[in-house]
PyMOL Python script that loads the backbone (N, CA, C, O; Angstrom):
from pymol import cmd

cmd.read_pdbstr("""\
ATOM      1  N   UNK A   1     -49.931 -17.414  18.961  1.00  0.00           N
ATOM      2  CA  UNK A   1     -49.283 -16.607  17.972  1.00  0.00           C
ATOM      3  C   UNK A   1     -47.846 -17.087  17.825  1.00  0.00           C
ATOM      4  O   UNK A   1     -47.158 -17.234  18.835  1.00  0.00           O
ATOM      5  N   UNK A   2     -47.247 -17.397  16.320  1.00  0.00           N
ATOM      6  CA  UNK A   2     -46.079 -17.925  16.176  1.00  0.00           C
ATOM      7  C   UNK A   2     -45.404 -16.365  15.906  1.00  0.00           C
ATOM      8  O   UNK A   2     -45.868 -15.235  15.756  1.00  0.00           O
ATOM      9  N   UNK A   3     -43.830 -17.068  15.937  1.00  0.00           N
ATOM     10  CA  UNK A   3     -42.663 -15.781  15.522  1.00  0.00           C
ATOM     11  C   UNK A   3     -42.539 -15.592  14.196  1.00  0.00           C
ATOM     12  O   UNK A   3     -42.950 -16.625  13.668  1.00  0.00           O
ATOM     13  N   UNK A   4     -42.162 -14.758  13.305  1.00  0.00           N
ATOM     14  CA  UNK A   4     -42.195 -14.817  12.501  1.00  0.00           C
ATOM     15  C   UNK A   4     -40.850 -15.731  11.711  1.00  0.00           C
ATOM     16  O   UNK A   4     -40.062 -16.292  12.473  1.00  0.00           O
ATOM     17  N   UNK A   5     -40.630 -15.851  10.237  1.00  0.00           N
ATOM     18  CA  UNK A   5     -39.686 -16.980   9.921  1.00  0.00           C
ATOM     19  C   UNK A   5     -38.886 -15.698   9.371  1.00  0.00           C
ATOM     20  O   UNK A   5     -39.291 -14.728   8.730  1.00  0.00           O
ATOM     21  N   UNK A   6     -37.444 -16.078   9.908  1.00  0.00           N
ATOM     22  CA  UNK A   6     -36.317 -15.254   9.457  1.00  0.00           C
ATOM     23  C   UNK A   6     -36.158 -15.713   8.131  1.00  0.00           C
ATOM     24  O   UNK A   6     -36.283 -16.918   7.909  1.00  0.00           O
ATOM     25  N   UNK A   7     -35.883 -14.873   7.162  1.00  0.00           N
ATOM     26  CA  UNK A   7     -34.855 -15.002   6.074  1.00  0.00           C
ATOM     27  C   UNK A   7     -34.049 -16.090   5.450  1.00  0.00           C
ATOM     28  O   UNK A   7     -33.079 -16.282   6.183  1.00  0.00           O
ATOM     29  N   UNK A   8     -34.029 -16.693   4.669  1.00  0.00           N
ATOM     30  CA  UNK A   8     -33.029 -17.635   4.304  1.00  0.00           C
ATOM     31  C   UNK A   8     -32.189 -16.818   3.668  1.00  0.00           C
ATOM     32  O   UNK A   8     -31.024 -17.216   3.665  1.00  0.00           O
ATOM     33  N   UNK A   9     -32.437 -15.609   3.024  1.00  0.00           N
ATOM     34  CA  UNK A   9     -31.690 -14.911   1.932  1.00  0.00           C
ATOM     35  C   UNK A   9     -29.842 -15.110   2.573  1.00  0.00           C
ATOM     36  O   UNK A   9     -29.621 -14.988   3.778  1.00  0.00           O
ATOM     37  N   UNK A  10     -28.830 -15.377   1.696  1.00  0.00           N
ATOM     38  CA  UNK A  10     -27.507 -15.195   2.699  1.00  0.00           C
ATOM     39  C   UNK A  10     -26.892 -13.653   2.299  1.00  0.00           C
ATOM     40  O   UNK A  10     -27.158 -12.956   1.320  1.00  0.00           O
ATOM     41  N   UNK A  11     -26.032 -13.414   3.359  1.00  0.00           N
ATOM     42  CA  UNK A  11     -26.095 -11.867   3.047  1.00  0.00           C
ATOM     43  C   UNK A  11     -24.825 -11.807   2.084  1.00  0.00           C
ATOM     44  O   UNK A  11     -23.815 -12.433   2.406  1.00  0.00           O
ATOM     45  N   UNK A  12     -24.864 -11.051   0.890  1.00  0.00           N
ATOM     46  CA  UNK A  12     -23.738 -10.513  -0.348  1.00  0.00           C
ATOM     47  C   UNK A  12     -22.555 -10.832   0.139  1.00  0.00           C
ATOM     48  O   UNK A  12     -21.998 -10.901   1.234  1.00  0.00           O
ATOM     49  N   UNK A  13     -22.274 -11.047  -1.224  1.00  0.00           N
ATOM     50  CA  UNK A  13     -20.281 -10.472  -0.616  1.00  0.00           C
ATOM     51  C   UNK A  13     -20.044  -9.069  -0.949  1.00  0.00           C
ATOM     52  O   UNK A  13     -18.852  -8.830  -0.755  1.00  0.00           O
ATOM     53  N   UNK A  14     -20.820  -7.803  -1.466  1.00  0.00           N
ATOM     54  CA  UNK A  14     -20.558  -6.621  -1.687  1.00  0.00           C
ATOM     55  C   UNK A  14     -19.170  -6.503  -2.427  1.00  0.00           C
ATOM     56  O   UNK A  14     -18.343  -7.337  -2.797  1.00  0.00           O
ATOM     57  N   UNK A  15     -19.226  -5.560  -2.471  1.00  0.00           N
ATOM     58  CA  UNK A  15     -18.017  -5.038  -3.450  1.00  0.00           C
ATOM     59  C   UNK A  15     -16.839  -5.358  -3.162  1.00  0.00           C
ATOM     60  O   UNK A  15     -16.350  -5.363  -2.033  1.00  0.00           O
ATOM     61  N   UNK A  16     -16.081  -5.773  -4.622  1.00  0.00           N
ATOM     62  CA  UNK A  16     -14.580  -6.062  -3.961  1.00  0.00           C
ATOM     63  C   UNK A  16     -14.053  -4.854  -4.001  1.00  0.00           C
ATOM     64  O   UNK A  16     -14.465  -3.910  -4.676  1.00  0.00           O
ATOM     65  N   UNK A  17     -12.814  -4.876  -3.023  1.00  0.00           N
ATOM     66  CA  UNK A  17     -12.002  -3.972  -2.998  1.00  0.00           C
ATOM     67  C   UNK A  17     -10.974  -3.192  -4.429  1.00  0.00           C
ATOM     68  O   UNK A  17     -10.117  -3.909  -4.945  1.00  0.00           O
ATOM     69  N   UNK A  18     -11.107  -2.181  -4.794  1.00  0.00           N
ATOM     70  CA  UNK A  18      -9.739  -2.099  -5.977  1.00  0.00           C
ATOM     71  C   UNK A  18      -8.521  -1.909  -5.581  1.00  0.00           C
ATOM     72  O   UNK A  18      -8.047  -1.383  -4.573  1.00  0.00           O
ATOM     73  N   UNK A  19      -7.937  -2.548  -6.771  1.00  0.00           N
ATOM     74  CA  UNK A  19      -6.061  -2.438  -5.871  1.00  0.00           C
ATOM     75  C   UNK A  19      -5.735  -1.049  -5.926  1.00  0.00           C
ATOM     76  O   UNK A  19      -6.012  -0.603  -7.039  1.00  0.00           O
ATOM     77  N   UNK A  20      -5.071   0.135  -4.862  1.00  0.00           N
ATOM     78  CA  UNK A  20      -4.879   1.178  -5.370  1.00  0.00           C
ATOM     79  C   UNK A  20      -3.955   1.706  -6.585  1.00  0.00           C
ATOM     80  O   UNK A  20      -3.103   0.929  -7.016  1.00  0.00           O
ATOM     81  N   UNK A  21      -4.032   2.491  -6.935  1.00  0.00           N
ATOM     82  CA  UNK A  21      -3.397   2.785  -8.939  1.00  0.00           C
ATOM     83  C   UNK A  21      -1.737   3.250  -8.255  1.00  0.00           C
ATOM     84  O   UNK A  21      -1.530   3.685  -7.122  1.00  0.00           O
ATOM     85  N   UNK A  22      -0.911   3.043  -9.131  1.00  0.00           N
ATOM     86  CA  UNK A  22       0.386   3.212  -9.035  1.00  0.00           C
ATOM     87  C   UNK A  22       0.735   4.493  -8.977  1.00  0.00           C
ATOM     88  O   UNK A  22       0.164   5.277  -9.734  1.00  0.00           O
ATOM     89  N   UNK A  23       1.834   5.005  -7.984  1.00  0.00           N
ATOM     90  CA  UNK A  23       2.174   6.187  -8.669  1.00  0.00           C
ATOM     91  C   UNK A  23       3.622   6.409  -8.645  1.00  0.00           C
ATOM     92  O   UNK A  23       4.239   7.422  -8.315  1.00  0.00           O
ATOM     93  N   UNK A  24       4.145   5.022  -9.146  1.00  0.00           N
ATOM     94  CA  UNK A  24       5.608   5.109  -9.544  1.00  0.00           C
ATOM     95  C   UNK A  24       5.635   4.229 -11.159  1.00  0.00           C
ATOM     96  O   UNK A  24       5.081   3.138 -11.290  1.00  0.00           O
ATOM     97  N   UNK A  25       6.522   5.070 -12.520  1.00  0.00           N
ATOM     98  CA  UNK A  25       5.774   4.560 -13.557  1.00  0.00           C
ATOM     99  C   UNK A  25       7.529   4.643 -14.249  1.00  0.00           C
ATOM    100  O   UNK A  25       8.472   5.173 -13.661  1.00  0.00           O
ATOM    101  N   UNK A  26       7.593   3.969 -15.613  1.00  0.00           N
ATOM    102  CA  UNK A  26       8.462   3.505 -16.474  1.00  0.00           C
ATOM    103  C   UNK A  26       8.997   5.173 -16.752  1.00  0.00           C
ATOM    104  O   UNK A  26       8.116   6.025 -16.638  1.00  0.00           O
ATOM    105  N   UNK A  27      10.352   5.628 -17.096  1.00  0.00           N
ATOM    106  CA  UNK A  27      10.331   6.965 -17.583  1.00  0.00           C
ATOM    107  C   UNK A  27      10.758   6.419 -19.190  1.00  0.00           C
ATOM    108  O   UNK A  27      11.273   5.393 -19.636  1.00  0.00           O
ATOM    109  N   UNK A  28      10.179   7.859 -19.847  1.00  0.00           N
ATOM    110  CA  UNK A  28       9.982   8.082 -21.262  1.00  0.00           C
ATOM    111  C   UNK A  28      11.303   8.234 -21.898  1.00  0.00           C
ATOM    112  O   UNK A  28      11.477   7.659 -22.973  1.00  0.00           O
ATOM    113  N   UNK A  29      12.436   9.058 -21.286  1.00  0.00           N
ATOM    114  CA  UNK A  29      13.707   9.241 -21.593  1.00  0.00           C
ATOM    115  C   UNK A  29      14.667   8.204 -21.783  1.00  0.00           C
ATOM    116  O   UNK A  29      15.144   7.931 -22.885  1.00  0.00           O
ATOM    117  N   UNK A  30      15.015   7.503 -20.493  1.00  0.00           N
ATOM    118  CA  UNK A  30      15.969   7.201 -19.909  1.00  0.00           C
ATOM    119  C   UNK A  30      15.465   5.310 -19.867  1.00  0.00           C
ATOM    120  O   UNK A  30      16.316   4.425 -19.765  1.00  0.00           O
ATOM    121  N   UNK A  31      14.047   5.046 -19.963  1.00  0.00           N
ATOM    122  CA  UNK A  31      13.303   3.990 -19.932  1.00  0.00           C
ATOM    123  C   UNK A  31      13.884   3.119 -19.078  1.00  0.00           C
ATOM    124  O   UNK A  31      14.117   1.997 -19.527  1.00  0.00           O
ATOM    125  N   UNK A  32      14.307   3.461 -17.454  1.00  0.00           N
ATOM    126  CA  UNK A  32      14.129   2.761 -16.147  1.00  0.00           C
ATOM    127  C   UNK A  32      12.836   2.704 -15.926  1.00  0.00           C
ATOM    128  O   UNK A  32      12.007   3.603 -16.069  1.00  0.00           O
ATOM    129  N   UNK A  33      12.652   1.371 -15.493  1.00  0.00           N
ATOM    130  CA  UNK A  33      11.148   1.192 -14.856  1.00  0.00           C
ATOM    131  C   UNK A  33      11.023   1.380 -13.373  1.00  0.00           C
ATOM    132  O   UNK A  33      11.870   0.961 -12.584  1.00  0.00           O
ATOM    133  N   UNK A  34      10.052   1.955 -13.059  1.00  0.00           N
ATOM    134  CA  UNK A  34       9.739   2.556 -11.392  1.00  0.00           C
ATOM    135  C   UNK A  34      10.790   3.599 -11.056  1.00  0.00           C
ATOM    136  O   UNK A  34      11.140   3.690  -9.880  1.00  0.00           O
ATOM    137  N   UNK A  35      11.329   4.397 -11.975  1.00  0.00           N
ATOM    138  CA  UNK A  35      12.095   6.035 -11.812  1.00  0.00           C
ATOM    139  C   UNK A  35      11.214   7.106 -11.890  1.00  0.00           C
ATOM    140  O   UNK A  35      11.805   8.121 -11.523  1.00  0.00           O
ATOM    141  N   UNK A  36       9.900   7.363 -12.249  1.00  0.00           N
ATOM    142  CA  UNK A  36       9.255   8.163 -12.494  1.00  0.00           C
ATOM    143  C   UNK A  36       8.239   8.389 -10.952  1.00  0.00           C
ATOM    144  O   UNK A  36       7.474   7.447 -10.748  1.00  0.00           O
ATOM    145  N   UNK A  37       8.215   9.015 -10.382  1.00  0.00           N
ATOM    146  CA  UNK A  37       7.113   9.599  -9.410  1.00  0.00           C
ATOM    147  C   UNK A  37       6.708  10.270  -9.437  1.00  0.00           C
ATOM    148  O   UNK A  37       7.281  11.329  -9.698  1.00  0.00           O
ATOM    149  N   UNK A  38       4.985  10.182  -9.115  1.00  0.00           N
ATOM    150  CA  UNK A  38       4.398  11.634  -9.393  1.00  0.00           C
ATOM    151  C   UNK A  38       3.590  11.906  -7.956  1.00  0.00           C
ATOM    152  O   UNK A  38       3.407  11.188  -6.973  1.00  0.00           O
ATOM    153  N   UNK A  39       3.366  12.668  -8.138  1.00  0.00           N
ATOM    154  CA  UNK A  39       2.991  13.917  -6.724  1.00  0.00           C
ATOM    155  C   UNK A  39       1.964  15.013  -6.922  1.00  0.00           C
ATOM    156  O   UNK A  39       2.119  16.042  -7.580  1.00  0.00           O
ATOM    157  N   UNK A  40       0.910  14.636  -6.259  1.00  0.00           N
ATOM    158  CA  UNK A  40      -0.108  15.802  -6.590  1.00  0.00           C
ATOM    159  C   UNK A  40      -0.545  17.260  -4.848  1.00  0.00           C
ATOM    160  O   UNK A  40      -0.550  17.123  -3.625  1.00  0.00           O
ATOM    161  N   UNK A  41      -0.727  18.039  -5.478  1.00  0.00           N
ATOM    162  CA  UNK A  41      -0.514  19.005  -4.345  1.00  0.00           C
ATOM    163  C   UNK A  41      -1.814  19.347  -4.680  1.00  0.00           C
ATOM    164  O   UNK A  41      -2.165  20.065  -5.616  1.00  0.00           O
ATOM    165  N   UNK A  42      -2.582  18.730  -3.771  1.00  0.00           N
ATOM    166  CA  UNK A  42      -4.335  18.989  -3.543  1.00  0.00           C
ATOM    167  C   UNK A  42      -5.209  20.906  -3.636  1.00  0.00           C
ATOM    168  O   UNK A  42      -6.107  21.439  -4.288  1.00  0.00           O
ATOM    169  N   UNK A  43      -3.955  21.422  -2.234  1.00  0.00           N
ATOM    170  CA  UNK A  43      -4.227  22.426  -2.704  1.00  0.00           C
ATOM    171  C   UNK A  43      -3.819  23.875  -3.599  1.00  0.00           C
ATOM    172  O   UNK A  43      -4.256  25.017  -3.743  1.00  0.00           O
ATOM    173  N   UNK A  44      -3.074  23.310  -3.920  1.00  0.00           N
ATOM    174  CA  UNK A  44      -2.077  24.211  -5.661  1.00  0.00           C
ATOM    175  C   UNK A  44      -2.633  23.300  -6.774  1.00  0.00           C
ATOM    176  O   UNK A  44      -2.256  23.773  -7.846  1.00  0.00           O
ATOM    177  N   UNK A  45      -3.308  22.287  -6.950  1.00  0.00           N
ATOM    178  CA  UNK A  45      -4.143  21.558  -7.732  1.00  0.00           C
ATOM    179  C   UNK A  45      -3.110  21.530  -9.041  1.00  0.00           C
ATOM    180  O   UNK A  45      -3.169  21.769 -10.248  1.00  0.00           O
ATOM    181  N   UNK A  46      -2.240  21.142  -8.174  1.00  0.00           N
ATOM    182  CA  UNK A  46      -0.761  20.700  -9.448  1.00  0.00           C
ATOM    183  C   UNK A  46      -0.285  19.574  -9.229  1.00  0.00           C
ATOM    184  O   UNK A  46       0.178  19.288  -8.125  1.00  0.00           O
ATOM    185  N   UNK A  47      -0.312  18.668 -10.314  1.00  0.00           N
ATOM    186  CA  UNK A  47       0.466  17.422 -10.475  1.00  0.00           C
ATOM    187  C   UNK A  47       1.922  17.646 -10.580  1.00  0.00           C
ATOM    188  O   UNK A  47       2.171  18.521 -11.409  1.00  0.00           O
ATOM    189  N   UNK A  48       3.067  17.091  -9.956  1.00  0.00           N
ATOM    190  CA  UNK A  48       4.302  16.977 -10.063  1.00  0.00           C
ATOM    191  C   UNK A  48       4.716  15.831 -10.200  1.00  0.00           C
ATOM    192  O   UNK A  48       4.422  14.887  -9.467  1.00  0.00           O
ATOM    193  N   UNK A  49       5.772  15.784 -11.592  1.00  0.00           N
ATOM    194  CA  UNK A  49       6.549  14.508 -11.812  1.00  0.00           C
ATOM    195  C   UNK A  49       7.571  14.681 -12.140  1.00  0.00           C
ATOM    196  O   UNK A  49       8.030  15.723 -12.608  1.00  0.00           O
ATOM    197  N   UNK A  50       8.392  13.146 -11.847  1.00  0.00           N
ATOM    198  CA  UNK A  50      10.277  13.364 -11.503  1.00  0.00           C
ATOM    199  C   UNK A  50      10.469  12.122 -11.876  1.00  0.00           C
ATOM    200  O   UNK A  50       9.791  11.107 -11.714  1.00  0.00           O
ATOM    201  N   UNK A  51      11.380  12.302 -12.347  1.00  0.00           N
ATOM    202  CA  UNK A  51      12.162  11.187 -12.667  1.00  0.00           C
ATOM    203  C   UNK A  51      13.807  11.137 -11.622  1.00  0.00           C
ATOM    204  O   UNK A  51      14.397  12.162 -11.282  1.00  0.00           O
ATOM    205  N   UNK A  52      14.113  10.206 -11.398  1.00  0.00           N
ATOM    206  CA  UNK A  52      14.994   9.800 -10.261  1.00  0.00           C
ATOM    207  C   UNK A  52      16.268   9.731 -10.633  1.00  0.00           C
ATOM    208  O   UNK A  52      17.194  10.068  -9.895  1.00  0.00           O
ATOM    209  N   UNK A  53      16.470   9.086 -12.340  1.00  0.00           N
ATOM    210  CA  UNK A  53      17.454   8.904 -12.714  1.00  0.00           C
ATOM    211  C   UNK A  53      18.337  10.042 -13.810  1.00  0.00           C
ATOM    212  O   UNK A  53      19.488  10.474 -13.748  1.00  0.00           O
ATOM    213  N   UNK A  54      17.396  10.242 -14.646  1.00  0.00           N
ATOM    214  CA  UNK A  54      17.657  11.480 -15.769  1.00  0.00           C
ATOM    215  C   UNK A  54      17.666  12.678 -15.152  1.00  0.00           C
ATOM    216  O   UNK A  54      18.581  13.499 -15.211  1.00  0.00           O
ATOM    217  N   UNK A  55      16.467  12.803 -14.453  1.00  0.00           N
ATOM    218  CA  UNK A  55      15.836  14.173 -13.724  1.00  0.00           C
ATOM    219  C   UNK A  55      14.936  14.612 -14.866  1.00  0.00           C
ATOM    220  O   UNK A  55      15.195  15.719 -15.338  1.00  0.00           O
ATOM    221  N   UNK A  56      14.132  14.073 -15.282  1.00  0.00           N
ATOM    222  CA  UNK A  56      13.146  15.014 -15.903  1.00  0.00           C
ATOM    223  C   UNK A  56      12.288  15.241 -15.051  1.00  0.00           C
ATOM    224  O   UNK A  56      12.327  14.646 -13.974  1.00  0.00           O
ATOM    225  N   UNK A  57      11.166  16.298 -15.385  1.00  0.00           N
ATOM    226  CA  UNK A  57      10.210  17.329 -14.498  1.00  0.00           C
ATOM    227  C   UNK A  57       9.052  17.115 -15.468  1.00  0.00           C
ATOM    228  O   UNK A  57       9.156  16.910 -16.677  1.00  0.00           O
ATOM    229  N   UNK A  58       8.104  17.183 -14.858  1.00  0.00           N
ATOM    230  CA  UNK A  58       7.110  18.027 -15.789  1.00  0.00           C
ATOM    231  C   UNK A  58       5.957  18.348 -14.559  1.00  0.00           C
ATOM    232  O   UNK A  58       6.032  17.755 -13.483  1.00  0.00           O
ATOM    233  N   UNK A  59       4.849  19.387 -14.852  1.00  0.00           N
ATOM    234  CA  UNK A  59       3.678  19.745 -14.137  1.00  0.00           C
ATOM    235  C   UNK A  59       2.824  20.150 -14.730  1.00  0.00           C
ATOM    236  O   UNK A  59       3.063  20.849 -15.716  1.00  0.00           O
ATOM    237  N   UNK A  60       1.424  19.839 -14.318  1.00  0.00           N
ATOM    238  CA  UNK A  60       0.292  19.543 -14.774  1.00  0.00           C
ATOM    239  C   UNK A  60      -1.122  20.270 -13.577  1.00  0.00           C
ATOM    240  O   UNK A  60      -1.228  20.053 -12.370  1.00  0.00           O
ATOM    241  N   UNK A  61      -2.023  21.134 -14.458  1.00  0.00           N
ATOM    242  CA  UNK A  61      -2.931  21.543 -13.439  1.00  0.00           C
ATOM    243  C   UNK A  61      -3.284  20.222 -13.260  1.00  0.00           C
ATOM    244  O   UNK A  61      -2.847  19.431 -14.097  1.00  0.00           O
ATOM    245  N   UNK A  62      -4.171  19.674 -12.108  1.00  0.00           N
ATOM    246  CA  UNK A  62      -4.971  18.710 -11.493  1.00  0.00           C
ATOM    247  C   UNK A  62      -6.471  19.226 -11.399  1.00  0.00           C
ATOM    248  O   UNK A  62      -6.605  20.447 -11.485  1.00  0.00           O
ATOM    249  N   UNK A  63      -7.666  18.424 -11.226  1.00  0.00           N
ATOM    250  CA  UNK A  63      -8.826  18.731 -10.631  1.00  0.00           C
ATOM    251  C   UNK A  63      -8.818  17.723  -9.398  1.00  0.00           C
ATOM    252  O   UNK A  63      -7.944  16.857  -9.366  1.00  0.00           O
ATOM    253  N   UNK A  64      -9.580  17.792  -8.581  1.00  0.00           N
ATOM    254  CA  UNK A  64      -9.946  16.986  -7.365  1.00  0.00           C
ATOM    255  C   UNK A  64     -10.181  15.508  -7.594  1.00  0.00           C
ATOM    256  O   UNK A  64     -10.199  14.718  -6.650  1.00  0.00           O
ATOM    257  N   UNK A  65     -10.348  15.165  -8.765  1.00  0.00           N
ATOM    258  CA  UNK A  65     -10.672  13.687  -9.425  1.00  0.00           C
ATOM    259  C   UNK A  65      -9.491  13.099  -9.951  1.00  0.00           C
ATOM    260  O   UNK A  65      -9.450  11.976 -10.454  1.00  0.00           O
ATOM    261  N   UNK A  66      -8.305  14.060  -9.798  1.00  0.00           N
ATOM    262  CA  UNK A  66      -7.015  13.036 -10.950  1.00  0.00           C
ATOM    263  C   UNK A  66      -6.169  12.743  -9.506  1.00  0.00           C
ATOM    264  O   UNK A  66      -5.869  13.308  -8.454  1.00  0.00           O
ATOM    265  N   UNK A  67      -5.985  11.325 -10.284  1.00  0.00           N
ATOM    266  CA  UNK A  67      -4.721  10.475  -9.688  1.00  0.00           C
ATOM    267  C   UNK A  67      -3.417  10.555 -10.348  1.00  0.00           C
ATOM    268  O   UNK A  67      -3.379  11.001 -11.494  1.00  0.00           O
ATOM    269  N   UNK A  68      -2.423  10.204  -9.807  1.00  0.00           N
ATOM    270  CA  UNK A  68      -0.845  10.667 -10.067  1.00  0.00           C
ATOM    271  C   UNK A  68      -0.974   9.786 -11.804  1.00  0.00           C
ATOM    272  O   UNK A  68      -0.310  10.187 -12.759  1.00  0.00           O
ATOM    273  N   UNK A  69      -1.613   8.991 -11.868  1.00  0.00           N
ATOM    274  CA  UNK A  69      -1.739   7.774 -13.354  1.00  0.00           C
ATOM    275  C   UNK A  69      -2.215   9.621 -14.236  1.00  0.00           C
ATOM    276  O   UNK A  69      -1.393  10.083 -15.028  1.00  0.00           O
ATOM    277  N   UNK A  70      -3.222  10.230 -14.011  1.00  0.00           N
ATOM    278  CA  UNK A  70      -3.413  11.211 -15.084  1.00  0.00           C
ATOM    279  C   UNK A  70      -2.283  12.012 -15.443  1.00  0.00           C
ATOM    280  O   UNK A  70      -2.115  12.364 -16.610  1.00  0.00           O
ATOM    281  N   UNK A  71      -1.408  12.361 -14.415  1.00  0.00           N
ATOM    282  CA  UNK A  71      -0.502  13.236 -14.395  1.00  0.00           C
ATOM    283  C   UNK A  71       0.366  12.564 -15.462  1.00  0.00           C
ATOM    284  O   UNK A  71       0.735  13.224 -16.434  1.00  0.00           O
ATOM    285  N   UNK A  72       0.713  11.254 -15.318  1.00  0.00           N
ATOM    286  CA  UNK A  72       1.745  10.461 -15.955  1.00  0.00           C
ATOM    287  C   UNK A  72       1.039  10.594 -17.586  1.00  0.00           C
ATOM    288  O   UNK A  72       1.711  10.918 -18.565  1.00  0.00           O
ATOM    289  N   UNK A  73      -0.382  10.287 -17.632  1.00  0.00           N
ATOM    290  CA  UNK A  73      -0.549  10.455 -19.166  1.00  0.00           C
ATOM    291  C   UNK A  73      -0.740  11.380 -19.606  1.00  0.00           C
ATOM    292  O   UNK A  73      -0.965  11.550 -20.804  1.00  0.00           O
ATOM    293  N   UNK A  74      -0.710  12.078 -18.908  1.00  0.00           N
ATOM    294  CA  UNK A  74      -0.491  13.595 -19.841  1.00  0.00           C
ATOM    295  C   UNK A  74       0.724  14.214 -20.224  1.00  0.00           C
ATOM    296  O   UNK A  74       0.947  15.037 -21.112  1.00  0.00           O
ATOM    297  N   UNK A  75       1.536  13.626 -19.326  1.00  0.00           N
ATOM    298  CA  UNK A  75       3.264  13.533 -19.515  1.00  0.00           C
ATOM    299  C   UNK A  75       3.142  13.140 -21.254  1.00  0.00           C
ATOM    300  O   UNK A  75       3.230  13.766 -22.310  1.00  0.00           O
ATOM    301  N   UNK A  76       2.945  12.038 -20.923  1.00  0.00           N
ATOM    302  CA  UNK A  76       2.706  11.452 -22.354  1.00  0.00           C
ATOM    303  C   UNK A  76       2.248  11.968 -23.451  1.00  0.00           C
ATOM    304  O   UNK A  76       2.890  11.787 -24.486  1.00  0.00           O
ATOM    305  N   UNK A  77       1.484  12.445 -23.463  1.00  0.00           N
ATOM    306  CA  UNK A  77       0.181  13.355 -24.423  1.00  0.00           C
ATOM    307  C   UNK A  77       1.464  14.350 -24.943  1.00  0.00           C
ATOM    308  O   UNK A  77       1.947  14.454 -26.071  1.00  0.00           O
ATOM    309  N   UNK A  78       1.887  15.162 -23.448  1.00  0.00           N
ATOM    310  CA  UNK A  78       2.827  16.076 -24.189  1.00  0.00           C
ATOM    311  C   UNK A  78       3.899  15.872 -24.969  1.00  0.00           C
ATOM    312  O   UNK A  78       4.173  16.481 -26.003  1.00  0.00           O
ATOM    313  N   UNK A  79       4.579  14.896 -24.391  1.00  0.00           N
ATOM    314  CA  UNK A  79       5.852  14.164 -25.523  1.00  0.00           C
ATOM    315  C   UNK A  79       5.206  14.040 -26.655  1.00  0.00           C
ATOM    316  O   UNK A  79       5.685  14.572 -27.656  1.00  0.00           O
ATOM    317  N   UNK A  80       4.113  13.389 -26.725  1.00  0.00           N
ATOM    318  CA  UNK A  80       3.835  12.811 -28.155  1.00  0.00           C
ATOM    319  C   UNK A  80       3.700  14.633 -28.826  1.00  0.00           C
ATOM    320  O   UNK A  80       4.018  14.914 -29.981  1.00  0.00           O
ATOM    321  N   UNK A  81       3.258  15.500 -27.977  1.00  0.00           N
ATOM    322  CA  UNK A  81       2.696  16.516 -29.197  1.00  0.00           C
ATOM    323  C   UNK A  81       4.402  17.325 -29.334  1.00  0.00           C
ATOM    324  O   UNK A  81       4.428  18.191 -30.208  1.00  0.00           O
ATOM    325  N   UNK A  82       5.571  17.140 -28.675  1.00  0.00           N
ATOM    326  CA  UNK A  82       5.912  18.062 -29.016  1.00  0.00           C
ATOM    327  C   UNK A  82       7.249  17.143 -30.364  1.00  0.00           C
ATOM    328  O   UNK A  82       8.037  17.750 -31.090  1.00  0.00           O
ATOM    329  N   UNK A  83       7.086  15.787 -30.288  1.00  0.00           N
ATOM    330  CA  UNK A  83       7.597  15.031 -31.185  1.00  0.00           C
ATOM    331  C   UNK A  83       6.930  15.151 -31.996  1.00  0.00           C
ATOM    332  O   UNK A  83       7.630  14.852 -32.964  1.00  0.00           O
ATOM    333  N   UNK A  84       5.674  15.478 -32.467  1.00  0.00           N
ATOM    334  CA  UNK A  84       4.736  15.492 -33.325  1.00  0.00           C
ATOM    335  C   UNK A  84       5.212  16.766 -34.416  1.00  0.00           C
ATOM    336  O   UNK A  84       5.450  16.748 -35.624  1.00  0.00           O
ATOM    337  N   UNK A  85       5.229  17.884 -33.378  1.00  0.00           N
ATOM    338  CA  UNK A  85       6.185  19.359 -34.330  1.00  0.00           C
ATOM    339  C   UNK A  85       7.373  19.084 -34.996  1.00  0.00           C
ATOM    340  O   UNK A  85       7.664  19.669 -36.039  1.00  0.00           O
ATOM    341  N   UNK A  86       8.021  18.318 -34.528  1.00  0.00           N
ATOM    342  CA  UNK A  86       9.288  18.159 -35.261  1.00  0.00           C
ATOM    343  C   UNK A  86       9.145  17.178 -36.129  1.00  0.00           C
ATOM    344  O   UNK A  86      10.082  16.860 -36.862  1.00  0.00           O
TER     345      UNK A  86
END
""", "prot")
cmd.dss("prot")
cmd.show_as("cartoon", "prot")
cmd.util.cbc("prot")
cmd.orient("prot")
């Protein structure tokens, strides 16, 4: 009785890694790049963002799925809507 024949198959390279997402971003005001930080508080499920140089604020409910990048575009979303009224 012989052994059996291993595999030639070679094993994957599986998944690459993703780079993690930023959470220091350009501000909208003052337009320094990397002044803006945002900050999420997991359990108050509130996004917080600051700016370093101007001091702007803003906050944002969160769900368990957003990264500080959602917080930042919704920053956005809101500028655009309240430039939009005027």
């Amino acid at each position: 009785m012989g052994k059996r024949k291993k595999s030639t198959r070679t094993p994957g390279a599986g998944r690459k890694k993703m780079p993690p997402l930023d959470t220091v971003f350009t501000c909208l005001f003052c337009h320094h790049e990397r002044a803006v930080s945002c900050k999420i508080d997991d359990k108050a499920r509130i996004g917080y963002l600051s700016c370093k140089i101007c001091g702007q604020n803003f906050s944002a409910d969160t769900d368990t799925l957003s990264q500080p990048i959602d917080v930042y575009s919704q920053w956005i979303d809101a500028c655009e809507d309240v430039a939009d009224n005027y």
